[in-house]
N, C-alpha and C positions, 0 to 999 in steps of 0.2 A: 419547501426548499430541501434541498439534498448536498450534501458534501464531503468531495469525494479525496479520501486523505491520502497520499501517493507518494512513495520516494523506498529506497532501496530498505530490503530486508534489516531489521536492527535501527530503523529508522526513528521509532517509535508511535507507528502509526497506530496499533490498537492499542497502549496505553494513553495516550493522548484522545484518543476518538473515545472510549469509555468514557473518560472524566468529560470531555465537552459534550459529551451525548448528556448526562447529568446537567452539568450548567444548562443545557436548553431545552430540555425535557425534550429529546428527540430519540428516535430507537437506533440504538449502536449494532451494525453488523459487521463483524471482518469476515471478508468473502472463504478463507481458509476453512474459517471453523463453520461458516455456513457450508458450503460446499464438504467438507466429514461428516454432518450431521445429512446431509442431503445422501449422500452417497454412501453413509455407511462405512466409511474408511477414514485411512489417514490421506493426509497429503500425498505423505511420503510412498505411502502402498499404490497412489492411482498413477503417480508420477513412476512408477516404476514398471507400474504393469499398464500402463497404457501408452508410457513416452510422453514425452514434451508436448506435442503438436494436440495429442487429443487433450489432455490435462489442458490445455491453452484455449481451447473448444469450450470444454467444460468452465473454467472460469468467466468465459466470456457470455456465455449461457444464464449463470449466476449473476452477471452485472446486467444482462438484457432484464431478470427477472425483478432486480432490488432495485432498477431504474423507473419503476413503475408504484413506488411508495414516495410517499410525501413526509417530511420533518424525518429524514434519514440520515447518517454521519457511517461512510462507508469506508471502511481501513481496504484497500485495496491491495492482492499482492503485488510482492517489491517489480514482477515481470508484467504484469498487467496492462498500462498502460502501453507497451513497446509491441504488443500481437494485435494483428487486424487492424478495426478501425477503434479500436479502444480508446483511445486518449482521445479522438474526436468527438466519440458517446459521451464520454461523461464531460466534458467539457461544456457537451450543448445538453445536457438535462441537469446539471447543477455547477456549482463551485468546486473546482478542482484545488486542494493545499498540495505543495510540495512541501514536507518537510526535508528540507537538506540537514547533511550532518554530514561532518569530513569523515574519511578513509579510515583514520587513527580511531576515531569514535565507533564506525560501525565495525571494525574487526573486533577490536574490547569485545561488541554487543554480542555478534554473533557468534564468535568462540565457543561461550559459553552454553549455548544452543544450538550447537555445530549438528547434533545428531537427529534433530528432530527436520530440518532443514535438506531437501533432498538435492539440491543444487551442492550442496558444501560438505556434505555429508561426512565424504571419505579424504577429505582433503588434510594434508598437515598442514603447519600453520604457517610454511614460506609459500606453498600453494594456495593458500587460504586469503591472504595479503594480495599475491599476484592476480589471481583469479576477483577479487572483488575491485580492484584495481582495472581489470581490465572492462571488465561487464559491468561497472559503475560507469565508467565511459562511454561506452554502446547506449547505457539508458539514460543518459545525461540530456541527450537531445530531445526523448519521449520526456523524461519527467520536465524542462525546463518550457513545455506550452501549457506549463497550468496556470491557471488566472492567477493565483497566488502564490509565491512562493516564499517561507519560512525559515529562516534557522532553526533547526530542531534542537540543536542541544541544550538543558536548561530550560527548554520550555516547557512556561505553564499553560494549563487549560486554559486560564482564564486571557492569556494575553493572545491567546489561540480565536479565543471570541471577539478580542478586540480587534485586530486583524481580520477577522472577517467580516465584522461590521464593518471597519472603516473601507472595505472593499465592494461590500454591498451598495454605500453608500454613493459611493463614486463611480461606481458603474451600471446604476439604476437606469 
């Protein structure tokens, strides 16, 4: 089984996918930090010198290649789902989670990690609010056909597995 953890930057998708990767004894990948080690860079370096469209290639590349492992827990980036036929891959090779979390919660998050973040990079923080504001809207439609969809804030791992058992369960 595979499951695929999705919803906007600051969401909390690879500290959550860690700790449930442990609860199920499954391998934890977030595509970012696969794709730096793949490629040798940062995010922020390939997104800058190769533009949006080929970075967008390139993660799509990485999810054709980690859709091909079995007992996986995949933190996916926050734009992933919304390029190509993305959101329709991972939906048909595992369980898709949205963690949602309001506006007021992911600005806090990302702030703080404004720099390493190449979408939000240079932005001050009435740009930084408007801007996640608007492109939380745009991917509202890709993240809202995941099989599952979660409250992220406050959530534990463990109630992360119950949810997705009780979803397995009812959609066997």
């Amino acid at each position: 089984m595979r499951i695929f953890l999705i919803g906007f930057m600051g969401s909390g998708k690879t500290t959550l996918g860690s700790k449930l990767s442990k609860l199920m004894g499954y391998r934890f990948v977030d595509t970012d930090n696969y794709i730096e080690e793949k490629y040798n860079t940062t995010i922020s370096d390939l997104f800058g010198n190769k533009g949006e469209l080929e970075f967008r290639e390139i993660e799509r590349k990485a999810i054709n290649e980690l859709i091909k492992e079995e007992k996986i827990i995949i933190s996916t980036g926050g734009g992933t789902p919304c390029f190509f036929d993305n959101m329709e891959k991972l939906n048909n090779n595992g369980i898709t989670v949205y963690l949602k979390v309001d506006i007021k919660t992911i600005i806090q998050r990302v702030a703080i990690s404004k720099k390493d973040r190449p979408l939000i990079a240079q932005k001050s923080n009435i740009e930084l609010e408007d801007y996640i504001k608007d492109l939380l809207n745009k991917r509202e439609k890709y993240y809202s056909k995941s099989n599952l969809t979660v409250e992220g804030i406050s959530l534990r791992a463990e109630d992360l597995l119950l949810a997705i058992e009780g979803y397995k369960m009812y959609n066997n």
